[in-house]
Backbone as JSON Lines, residues from 0, in Angstrom:
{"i":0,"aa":"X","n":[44.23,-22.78,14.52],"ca":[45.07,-23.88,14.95],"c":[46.52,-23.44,15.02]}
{"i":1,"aa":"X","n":[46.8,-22.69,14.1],"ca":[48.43,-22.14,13.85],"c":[48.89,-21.54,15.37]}
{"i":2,"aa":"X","n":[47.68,-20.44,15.78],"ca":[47.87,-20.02,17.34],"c":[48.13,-20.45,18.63]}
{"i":3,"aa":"X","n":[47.22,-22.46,18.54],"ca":[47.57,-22.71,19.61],"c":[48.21,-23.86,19.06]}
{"i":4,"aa":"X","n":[48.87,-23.84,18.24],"ca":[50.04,-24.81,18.37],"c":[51.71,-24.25,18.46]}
{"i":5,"aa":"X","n":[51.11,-22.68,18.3],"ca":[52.63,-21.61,17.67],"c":[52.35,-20.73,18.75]}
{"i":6,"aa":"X","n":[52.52,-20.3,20.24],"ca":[52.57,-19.46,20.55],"c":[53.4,-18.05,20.61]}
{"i":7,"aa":"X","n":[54.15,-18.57,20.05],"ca":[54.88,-16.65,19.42],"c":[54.74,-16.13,18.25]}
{"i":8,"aa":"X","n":[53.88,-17.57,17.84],"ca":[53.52,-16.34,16.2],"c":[52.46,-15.5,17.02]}
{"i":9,"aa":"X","n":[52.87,-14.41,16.43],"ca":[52.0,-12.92,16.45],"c":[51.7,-12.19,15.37]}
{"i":10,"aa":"X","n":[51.59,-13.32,14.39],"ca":[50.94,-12.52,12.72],"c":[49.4,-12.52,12.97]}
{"i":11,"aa":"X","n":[48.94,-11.6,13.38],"ca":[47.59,-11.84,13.52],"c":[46.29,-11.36,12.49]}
{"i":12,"aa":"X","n":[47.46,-10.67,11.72],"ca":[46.81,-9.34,10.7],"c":[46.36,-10.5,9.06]}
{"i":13,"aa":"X","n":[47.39,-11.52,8.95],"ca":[47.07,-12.42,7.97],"c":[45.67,-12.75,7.99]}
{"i":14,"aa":"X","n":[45.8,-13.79,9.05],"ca":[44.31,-14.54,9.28],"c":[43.1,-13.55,9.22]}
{"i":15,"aa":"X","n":[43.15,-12.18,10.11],"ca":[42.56,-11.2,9.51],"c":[41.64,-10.82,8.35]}
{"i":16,"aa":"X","n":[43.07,-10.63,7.73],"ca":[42.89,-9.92,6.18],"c":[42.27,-11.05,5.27]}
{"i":17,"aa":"X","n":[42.24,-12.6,5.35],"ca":[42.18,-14.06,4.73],"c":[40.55,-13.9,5.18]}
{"i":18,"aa":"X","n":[39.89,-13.88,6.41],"ca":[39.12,-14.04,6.47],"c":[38.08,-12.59,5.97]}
{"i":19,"aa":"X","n":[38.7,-11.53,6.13],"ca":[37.74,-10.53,5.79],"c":[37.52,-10.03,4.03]}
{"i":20,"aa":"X","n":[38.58,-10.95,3.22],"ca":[38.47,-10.76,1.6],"c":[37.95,-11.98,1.44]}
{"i":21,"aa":"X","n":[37.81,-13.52,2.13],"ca":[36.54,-14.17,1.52],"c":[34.94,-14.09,2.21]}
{"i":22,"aa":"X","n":[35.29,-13.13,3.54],"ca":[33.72,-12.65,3.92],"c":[33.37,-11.72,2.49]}
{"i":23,"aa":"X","n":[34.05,-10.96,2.14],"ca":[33.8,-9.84,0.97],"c":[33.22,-10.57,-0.41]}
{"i":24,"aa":"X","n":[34.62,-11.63,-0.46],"ca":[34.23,-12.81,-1.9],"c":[32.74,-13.38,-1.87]}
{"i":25,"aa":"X","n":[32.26,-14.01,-0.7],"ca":[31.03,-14.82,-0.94],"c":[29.66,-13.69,-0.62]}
{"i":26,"aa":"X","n":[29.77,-12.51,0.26],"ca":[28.98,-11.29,0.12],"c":[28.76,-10.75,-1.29]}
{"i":27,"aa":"X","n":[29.74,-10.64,-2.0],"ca":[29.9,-10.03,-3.2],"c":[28.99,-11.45,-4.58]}
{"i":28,"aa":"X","n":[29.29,-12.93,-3.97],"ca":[29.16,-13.12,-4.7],"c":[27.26,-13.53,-4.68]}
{"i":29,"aa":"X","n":[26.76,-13.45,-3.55],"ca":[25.42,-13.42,-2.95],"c":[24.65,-12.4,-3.3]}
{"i":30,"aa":"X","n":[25.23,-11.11,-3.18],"ca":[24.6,-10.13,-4.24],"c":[24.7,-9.83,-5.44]}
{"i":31,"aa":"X","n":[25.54,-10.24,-6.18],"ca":[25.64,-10.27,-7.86],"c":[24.28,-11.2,-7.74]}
{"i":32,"aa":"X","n":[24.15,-12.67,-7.55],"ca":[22.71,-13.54,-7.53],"c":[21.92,-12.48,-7.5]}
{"i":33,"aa":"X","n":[21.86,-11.83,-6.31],"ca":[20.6,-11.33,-5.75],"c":[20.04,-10.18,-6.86]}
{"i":34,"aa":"X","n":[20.98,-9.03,-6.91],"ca":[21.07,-8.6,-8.55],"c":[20.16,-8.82,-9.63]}
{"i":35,"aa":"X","n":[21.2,-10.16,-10.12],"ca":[20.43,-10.72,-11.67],"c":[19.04,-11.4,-11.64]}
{"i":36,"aa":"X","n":[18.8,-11.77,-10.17],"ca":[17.63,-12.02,-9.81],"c":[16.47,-10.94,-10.4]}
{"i":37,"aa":"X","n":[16.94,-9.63,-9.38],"ca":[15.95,-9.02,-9.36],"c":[15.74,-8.01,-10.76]}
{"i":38,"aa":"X","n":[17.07,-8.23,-11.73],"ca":[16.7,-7.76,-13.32],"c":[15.95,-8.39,-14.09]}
{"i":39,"aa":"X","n":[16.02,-9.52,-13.57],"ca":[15.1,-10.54,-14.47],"c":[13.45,-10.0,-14.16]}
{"i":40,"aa":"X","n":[13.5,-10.41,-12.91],"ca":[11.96,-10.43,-12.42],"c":[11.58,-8.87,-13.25]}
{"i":41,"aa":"X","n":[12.11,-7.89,-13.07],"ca":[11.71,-6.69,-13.44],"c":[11.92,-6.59,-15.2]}
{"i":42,"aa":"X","n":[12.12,-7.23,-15.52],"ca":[12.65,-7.56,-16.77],"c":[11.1,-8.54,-17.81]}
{"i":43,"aa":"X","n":[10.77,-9.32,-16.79],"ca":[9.89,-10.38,-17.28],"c":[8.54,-9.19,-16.77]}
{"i":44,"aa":"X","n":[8.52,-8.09,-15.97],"ca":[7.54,-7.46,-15.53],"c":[7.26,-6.2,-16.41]}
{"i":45,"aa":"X","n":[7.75,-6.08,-17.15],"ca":[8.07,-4.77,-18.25],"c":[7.65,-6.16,-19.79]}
{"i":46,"aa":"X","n":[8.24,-6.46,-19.87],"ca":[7.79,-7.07,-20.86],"c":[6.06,-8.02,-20.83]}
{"i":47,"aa":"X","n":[5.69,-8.5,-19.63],"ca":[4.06,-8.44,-19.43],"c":[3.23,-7.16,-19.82]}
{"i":48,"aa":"X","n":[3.86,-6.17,-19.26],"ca":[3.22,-5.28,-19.07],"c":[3.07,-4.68,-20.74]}
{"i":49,"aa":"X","n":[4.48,-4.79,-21.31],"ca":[4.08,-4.31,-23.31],"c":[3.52,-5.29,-23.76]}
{"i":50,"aa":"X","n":[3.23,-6.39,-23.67],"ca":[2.63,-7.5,-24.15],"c":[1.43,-7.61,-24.35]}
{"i":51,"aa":"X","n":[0.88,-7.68,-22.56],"ca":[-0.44,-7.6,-22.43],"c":[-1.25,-6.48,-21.92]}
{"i":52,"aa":"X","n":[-2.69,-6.58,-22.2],"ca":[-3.26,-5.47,-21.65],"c":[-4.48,-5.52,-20.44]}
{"i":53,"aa":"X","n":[-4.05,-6.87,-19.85],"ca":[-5.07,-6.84,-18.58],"c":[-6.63,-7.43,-18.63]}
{"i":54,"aa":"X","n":[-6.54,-7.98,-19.97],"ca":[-8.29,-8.04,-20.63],"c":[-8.34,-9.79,-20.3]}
{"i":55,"aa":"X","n":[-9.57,-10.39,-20.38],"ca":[-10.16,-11.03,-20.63],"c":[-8.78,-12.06,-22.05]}
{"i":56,"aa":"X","n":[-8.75,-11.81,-22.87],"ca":[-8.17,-12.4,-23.9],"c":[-6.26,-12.42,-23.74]}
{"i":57,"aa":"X","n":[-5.84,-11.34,-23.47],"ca":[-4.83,-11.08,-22.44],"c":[-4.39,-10.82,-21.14]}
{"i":58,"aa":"X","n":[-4.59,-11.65,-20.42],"ca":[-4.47,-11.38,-19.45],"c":[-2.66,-11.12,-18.33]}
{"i":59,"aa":"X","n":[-2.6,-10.19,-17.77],"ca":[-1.05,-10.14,-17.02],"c":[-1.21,-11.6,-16.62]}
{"i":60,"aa":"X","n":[0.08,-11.83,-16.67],"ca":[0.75,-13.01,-15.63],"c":[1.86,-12.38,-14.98]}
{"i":61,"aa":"X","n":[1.74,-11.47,-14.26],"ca":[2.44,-10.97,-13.34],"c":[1.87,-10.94,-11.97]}
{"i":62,"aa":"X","n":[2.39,-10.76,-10.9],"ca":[1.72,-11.07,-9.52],"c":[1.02,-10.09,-9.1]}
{"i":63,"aa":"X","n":[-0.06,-10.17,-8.54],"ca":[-0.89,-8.61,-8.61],"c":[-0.39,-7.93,-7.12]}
{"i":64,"aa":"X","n":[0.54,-8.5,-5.97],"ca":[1.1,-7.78,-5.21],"c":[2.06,-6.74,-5.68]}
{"i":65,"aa":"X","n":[2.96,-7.68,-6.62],"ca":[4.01,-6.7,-7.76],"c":[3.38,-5.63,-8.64]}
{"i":66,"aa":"X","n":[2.24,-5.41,-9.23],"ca":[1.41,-5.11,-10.09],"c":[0.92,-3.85,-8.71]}
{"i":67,"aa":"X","n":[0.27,-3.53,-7.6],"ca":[-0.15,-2.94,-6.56],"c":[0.86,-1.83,-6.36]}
{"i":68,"aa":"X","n":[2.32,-2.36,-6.31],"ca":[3.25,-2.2,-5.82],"c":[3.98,-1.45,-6.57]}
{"i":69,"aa":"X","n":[3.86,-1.46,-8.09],"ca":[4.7,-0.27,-8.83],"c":[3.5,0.15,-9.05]}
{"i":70,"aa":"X","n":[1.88,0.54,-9.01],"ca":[1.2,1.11,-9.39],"c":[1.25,1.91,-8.3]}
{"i":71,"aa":"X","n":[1.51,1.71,-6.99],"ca":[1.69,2.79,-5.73],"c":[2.61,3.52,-6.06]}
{"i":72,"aa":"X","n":[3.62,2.97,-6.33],"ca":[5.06,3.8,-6.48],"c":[5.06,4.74,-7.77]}
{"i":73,"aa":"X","n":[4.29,4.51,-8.72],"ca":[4.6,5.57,-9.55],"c":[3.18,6.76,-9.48]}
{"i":74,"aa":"X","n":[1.77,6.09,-8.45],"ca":[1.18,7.82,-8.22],"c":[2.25,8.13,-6.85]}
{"i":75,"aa":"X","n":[3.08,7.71,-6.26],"ca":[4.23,8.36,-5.0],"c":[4.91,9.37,-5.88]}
{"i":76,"aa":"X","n":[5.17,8.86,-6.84],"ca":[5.96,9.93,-8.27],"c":[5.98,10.8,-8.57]}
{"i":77,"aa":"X","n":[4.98,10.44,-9.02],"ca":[3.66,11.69,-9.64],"c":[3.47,12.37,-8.97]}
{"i":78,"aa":"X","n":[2.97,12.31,-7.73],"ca":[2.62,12.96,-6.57],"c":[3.98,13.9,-6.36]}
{"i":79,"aa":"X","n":[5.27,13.29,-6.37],"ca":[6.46,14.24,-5.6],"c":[6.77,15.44,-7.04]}
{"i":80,"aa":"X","n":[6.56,14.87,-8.39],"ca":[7.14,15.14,-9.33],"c":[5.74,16.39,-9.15]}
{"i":81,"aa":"X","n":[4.25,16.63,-9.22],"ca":[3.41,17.17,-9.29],"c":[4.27,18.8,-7.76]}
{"i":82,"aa":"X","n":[4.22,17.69,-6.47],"ca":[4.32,18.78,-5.09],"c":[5.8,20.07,-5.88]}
{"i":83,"aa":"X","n":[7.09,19.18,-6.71],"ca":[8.23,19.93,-6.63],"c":[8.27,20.93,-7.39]}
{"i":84,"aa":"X","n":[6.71,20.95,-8.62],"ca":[6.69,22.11,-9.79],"c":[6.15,23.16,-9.03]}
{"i":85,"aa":"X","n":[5.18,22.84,-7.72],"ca":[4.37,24.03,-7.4],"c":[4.8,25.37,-6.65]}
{"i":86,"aa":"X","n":[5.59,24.93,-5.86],"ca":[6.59,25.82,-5.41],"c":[6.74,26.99,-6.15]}
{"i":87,"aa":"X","n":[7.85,26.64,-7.51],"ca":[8.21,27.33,-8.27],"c":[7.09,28.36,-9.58]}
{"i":88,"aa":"X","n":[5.78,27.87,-9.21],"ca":[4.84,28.23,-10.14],"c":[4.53,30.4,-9.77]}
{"i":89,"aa":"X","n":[4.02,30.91,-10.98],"ca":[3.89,32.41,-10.56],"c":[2.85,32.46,-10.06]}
{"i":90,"aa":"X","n":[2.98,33.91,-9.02],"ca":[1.24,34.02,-8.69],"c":[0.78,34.6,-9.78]}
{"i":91,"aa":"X","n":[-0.78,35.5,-9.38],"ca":[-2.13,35.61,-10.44],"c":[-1.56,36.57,-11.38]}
{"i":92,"aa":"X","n":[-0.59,37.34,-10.74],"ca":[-0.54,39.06,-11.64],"c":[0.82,38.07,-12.73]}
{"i":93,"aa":"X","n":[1.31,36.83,-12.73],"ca":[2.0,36.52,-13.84],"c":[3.69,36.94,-13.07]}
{"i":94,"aa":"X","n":[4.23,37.29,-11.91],"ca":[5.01,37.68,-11.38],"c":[5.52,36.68,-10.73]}
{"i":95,"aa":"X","n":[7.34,36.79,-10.2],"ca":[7.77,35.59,-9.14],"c":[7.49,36.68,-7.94]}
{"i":96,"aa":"X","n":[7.45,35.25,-7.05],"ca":[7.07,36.15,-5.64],"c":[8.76,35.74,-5.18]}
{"i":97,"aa":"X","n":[8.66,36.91,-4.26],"ca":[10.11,37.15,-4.08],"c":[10.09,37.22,-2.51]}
{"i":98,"aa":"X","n":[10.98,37.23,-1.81],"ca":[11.19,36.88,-0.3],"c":[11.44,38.92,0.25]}
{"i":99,"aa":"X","n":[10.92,38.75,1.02],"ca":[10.77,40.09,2.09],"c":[11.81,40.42,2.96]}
{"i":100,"aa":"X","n":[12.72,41.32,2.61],"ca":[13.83,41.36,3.41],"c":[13.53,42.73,4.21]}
């Protein structure tokens, strides 16, 4: 409004800077939520998991998509943590193999 009621103001850098530190303020404050959200959930999912043991008498109350979902991700783990030792392993005679120049 200031623009078209003021045509020689030419501060244009204010309105700018006003609008791009409360785009930042309510971004910033949408992911802090989003955040504590997702400590909790992982929070309440760690503590199922020491609690209970999956049985008949205990049973998880955790979501079994969530439950699928870090059980994939940690044989992905395993799997990278298993591929990154082999590399470095000796061959048969107990020796490093060494590159051929």
């Amino acid at each position: 409004m200031a623009f078209n009621y003021h045509r020689d103001l030419q501060a244009w850098v204010v309105p700018l800077l006003l609008v791009g530190f409360f785009a930042y303020l309510m971004s910033h404050s949408f992911l802090s939520v989003f955040e504590v959200t997702a400590h909790a959930i992982f929070l309440c999912f760690a503590i199922d998991m020491e609690t209970n043991d999956g049985t008949a008498e205990k049973p998880y109350f955790v979501d079994q998509e969530l439950l699928t979902f870090v059980s994939q991700s940690n044989k992905l783990t395993e799997g990278q943590k298993h591929r990154s030792t082999r590399p470095f392993q000796d061959n048969e005679d107990g020796t490093e193999l060494q590159l051929m120049v």
